[in-house]
N, C-alpha and C positions, 0 to 999 in steps of 0.2 A: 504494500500500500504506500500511497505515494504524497505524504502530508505531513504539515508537524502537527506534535500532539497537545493539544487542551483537554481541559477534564470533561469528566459527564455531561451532560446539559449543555453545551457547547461545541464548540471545537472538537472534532472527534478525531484522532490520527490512524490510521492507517495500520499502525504495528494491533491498535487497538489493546495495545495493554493495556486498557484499565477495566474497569469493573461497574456495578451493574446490580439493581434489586426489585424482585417482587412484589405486589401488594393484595388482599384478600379483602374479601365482603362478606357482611354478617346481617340478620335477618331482626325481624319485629316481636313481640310478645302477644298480642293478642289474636291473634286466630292459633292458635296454638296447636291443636288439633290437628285444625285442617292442613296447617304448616307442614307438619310431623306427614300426614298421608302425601302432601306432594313430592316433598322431600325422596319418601320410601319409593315412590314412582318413575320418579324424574332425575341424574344427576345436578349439582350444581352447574349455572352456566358462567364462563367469564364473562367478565363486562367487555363491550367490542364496544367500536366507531361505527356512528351513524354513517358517514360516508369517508371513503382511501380513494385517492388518484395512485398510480404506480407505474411508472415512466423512466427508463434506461437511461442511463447516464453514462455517455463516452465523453465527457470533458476533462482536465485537469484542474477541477476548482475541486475550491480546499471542502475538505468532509465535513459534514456538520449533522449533529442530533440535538433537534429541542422538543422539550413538552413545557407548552405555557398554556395554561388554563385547560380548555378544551380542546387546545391543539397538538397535533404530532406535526413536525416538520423533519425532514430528513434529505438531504444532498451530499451524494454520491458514495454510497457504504454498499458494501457488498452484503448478501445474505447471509452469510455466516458473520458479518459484523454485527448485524441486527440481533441473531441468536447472541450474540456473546452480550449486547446492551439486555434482552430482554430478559436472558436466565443469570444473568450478572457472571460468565466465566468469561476466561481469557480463553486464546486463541487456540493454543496448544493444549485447551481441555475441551475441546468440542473433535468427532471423528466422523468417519462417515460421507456420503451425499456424492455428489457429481463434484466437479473441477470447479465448474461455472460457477458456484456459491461462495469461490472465493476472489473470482476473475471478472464477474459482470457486476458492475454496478448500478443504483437506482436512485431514482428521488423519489419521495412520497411525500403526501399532504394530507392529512387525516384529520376529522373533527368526531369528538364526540357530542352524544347528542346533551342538548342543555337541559340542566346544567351542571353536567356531571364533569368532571376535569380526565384530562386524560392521562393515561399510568401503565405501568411496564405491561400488566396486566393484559391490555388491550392491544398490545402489539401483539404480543404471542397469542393472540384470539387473530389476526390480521396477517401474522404467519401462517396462519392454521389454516383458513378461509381464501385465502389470496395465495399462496405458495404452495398449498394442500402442504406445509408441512406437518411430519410426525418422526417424535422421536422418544426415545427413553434413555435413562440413568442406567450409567452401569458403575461399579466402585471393585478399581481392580489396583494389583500392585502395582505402582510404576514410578519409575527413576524420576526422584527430586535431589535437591540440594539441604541439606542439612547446616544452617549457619551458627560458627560456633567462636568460642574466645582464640585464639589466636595465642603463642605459648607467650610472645612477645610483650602479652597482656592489650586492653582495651585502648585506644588511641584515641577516642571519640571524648570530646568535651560533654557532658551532664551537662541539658540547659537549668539555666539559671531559675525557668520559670517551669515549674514543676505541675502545675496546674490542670487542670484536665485533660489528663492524659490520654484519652480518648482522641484528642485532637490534634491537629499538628500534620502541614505539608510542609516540601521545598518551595523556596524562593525560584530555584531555579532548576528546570528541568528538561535536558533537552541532551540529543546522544553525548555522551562521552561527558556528562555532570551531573552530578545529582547533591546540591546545594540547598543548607536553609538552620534555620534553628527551629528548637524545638518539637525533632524530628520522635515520633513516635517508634515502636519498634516493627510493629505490625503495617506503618508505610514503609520504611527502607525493605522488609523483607517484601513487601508488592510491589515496591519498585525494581528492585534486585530479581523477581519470579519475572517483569516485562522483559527485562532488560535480556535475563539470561533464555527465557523461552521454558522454563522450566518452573515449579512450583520450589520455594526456597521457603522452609521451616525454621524457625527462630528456637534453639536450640542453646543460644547464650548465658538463660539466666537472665537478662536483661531486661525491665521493665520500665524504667523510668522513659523522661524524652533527651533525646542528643540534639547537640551542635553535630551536622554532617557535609563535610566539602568532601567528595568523591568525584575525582576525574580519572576518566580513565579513556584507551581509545586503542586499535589496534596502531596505530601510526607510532604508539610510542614503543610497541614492543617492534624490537629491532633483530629478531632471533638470526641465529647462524642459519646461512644456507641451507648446509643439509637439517635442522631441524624444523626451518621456513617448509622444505618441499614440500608438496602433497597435503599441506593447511586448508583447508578451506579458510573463508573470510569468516564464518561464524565461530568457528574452531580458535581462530587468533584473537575474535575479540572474546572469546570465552575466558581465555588464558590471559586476557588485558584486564579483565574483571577481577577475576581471582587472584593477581597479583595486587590490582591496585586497593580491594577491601582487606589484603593482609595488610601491605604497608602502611597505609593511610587511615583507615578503623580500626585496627588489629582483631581482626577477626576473620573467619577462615570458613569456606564454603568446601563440604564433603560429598560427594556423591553418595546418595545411599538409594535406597528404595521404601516407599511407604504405600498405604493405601490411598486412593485417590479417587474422585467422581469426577467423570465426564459425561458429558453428553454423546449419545452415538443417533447420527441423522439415518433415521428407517427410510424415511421420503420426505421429496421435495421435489416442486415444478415450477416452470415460468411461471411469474402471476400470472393470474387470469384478470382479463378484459377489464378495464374501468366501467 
């Protein structure tokens, strides 16, 4: 994908590292009864859009996903982008499907009806309905990164402001940096799972929030020829990672294996017709 990255609600990049949440609906108290028999008859349905436009996109303008108020908007995301917005996983947790779902792009314009606001919800009803997607959950073992202290000890300044630790991004974020105070631990390891393409587990001990300047890039590893050959470009900047979170955080990424959920795409089709 061919964009820089902004967060959710905005600006959407291409790598699509980022993440992504569901929402549910709950019913009334007085028909109670009757409630309970339709229930037993019927399953729940999700909430969908009164009306979707869905229209191909070959341009090179920058990716975008918004929900404001009653609206979906969306310019040029691949269908496997939309899965990874609407079931909140990343890229390399979704399997499955044709090529196309990560090669064609779309724009969409969806409203739902008033005056209900629009939510994750209702895209994966508009997946469902418009892509005929279907898919299920599978939770298998598979190779992540294990992040741990480093022997050299922690390198990372403790912010100053300790404060709702729940919260907390970079100032700056963009290939080859990952900058900011009051960095949480549960950001740096999803930043570090975008970056590396793999799920990175927080293994340190580590709770508080850090001061984090992290540069790194394959341009600066310089390795000998014959250990250069036969590299790939994701292979070099793997090993530009792993070198730079030992020296500069003092902490150390493991290859291990854990269990994991993905998504596996059963089916999926052009949309259908506006």
């Amino acid at each position: 994908m061919k964009s820089d990255s902004k967060p959710l609600q905005g600006f959407w990049s291409r790598d699509l590292g980022e993440r992504l949440r569901p929402i549910l609906v709950a019913g009334v108290v007085g028909l109670m009864l009757s409630s309970l028999a339709i229930h037993a008859q019927t399953p729940d349905r999700r909430a969908e859009f009164e009306v979707a436009s869905i229209r191909p996109n070959t341009t090179n303008e920058r990716m975008y996903f918004g929900l404001r108020g009653g609206n979906l908007t969306v310019r040029n995301i691949t269908v496997k982008g939309l899965i990874q917005i609407a079931y909140g996983k990343r890229d390399f947790q979704i399997t499955g499907g044709p090529g196309w779902i990560a090669s064609e792009f779309f724009d969409i314009d969806a409203k739902a009806e008033s005056p209900a606001r629009a939510t994750h919800d209702m895209l994966k009803s508009l997946l469902a309905a418009r892509f005929n997607l279907a898919l299920h959950r599978e939770t298998k073992n598979a190779p992540v990164y294990s992040l741990v202290a480093a022997k050299g000890g922690i390198k990372m300044k403790p912010s100053a402001d300790q404060t709702e630790p729940e919260k907390g991004g970079p100032k700056e974020l963009r290939a080859g940096r990952i900058a900011g105070e009051g960095i949480p631990m549960y950001v740096l390891t999803n930043l570090l799972s975008n970056a590396l393409g793999r799920t990175v587990i927080n293994n340190t001990g580590l709770t508080g929030k850090y001061d984090v300047d992290l540069q790194y890039g394959s341009d600066s590893l310089q390795p000998q020829s014959s250990a250069g050959d036969g590299l790939a470009a994701a292979d070099v900047l793997e090993i530009a990672i792993f070198t730079a979170v030992e020296k500069q955080l003092g902490l150390k990424l493991e290859s291990t294996k854990a269990p994991q959920e993905v998504l596996v795409v059963d089916r999926v089709e052009h949309p259908s017709a506006n």
